[in-house]
C-alpha positions as a Markdown table, in Angstrom:
| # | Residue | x | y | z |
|---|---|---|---|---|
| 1 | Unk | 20.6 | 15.6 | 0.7 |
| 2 | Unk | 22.4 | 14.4 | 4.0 |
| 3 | Unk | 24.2 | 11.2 | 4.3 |
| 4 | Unk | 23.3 | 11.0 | 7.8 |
| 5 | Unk | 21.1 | 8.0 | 8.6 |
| 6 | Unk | 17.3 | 9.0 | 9.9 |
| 7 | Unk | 16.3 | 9.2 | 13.2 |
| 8 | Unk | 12.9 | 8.8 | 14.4 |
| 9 | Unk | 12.2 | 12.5 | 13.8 |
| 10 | Unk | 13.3 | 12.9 | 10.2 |
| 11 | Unk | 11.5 | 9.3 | 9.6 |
| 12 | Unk | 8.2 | 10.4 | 10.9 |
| 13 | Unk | 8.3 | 13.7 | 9.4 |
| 14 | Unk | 8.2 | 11.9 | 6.0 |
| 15 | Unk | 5.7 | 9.7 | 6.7 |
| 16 | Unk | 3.4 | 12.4 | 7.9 |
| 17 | Unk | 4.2 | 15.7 | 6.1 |
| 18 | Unk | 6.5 | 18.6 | 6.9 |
| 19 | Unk | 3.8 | 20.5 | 7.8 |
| 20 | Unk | 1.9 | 17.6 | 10.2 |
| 21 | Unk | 1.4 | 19.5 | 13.7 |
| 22 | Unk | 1.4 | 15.8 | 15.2 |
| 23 | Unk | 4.5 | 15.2 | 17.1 |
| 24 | Unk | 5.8 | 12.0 | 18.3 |
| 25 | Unk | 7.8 | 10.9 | 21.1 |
| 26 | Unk | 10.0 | 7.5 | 21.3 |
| 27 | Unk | 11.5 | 5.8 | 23.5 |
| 28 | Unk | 12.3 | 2.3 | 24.4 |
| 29 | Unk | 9.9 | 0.6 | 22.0 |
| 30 | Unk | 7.0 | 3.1 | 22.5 |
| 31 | Unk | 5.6 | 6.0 | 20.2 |
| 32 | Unk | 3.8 | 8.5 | 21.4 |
| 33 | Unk | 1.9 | 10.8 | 19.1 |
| 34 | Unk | 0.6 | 14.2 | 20.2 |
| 35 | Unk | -2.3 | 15.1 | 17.3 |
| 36 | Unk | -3.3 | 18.4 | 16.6 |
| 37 | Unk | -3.6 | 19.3 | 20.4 |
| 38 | Unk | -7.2 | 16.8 | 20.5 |
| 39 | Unk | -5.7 | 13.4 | 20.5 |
| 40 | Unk | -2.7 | 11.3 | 21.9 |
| 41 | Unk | -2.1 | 8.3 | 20.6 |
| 42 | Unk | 0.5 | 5.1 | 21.6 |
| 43 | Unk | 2.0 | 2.8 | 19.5 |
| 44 | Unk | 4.0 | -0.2 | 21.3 |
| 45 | Unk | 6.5 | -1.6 | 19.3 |
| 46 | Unk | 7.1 | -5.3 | 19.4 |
| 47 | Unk | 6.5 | -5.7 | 23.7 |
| 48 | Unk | 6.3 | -9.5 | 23.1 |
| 49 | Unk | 9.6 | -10.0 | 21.3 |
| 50 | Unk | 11.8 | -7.6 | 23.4 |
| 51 | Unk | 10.8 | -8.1 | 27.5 |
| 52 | Unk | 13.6 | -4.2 | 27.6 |
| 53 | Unk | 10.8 | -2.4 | 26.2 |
| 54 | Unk | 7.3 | -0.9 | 27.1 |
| 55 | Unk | 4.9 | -3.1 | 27.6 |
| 56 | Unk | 1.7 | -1.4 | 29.4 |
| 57 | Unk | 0.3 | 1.6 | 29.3 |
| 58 | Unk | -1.2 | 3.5 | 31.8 |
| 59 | Unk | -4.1 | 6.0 | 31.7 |
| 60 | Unk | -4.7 | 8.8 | 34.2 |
| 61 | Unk | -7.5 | 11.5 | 34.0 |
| 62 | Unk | -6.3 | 14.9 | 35.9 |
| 63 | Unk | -9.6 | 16.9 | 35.8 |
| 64 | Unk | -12.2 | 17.7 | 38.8 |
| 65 | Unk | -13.5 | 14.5 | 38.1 |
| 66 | Unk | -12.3 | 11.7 | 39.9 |
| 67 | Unk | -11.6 | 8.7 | 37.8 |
| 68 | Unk | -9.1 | 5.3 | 38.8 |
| 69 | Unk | -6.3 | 5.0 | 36.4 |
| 70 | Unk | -6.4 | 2.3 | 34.0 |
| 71 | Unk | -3.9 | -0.1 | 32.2 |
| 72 | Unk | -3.7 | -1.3 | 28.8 |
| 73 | Unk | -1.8 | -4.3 | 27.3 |
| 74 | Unk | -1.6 | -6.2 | 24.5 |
| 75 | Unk | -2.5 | -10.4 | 25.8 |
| 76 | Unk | -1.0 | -12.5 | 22.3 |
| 77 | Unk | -2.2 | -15.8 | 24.3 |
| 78 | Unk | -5.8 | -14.7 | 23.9 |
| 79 | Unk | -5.3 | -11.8 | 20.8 |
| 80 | Unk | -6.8 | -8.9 | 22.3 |
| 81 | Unk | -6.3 | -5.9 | 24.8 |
| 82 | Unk | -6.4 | -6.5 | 28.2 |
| 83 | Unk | -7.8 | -3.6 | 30.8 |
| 84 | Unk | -6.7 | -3.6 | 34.5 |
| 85 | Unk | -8.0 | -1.1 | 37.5 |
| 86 | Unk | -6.1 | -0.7 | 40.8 |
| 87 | Unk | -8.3 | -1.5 | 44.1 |
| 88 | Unk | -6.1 | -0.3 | 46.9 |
| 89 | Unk | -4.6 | 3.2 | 47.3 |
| 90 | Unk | -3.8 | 3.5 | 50.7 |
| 91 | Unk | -1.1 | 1.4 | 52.3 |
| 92 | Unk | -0.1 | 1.6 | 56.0 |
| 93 | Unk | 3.5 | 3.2 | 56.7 |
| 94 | Unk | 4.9 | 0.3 | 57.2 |
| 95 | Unk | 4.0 | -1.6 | 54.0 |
| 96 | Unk | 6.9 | -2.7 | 51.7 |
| 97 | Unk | 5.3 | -4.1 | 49.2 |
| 98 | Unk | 2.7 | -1.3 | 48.4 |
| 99 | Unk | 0.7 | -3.2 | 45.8 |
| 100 | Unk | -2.3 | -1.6 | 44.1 |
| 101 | Unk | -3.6 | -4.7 | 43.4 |
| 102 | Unk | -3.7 | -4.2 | 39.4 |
| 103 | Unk | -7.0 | -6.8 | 38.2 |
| 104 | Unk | -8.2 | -7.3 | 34.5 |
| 105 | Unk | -11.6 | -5.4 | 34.1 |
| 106 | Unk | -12.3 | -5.9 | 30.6 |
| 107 | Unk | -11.1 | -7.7 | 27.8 |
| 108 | Unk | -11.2 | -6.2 | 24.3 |
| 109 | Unk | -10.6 | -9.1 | 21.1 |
| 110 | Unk | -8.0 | -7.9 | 18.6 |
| 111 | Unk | -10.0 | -7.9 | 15.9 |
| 112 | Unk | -13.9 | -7.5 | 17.3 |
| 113 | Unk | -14.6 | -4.5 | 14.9 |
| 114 | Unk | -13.8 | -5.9 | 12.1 |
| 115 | Unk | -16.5 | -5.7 | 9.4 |
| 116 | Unk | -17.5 | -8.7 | 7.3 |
| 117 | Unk | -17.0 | -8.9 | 3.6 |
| 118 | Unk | -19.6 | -9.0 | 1.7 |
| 119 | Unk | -18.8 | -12.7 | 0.9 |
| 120 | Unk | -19.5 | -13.4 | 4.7 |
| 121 | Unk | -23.1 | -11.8 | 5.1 |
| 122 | Unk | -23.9 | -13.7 | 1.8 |
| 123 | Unk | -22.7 | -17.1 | 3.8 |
| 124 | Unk | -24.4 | -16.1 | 6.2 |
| 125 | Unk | -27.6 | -15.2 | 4.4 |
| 126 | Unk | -27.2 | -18.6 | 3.2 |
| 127 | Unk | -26.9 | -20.7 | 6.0 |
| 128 | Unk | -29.8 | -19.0 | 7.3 |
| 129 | Unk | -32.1 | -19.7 | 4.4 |
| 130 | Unk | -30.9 | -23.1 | 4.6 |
| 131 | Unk | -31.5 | -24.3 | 8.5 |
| 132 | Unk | -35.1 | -25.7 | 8.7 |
């Protein structure tokens, strides 16, 4: 056994098998994870506590279909993932600024798939029963 302290390779490798096909990228507070060739998937590390690292993440569909890009970020005032579409893709030669114009499309709450416990539909059930 090496002495040598893990990197982010040898870490992930233990946590997902030597034989995992996944493989992740990392940098600068963002994990990438390539899965079996089907899915991608992006893990932000702590974008709230450290303004250095990546923060949004942007989507972009290359295929004869034509599709706007979207960003994703994480809002901890309201606890959820915010979605954001560009309106402007054209600028005049002249324009410095060249501002896509980035506006929140859809708002996703952190938790809004969460199942209730049991407990909770029998509350429910209750307070149902109970309203005249």
């Amino acid at each position: 056994m090496s002495d040598r302290p893990k990197n982010w390779q040898d870490q992930h490798k233990e946590w997902m098998g030597p034989d995992s096909r996944e493989v992740c990228i990392a940098r600068d507070g963002c994990c990438v994870n390539v899965c079996d060739d089907a899915d991608v998937g992006v893990e932000i590390y702590y974008p709230d506590r450290d303004m250095s690292k990546a923060a949004i993440v942007e989507v972009d569909l290359m295929d004869v279909r034509a599709a706007d890009s979207i960003r994703i970020q994480y809002d901890f005032d309201r606890d959820g993932w915010v979605i954001r579409q560009a309106s402007t893709f054209e600028w005049e030669s002249g324009d410095e600024v060249c501002d896509p114009d980035w506006q929140e499309v859809a708002f996703i709450k952190a938790w809004a798939r969460e199942k209730p416990s049991a407990r909770q539909l029998q509350d429910e059930r209750e307070r149902a029963e109970r309203k005249p």
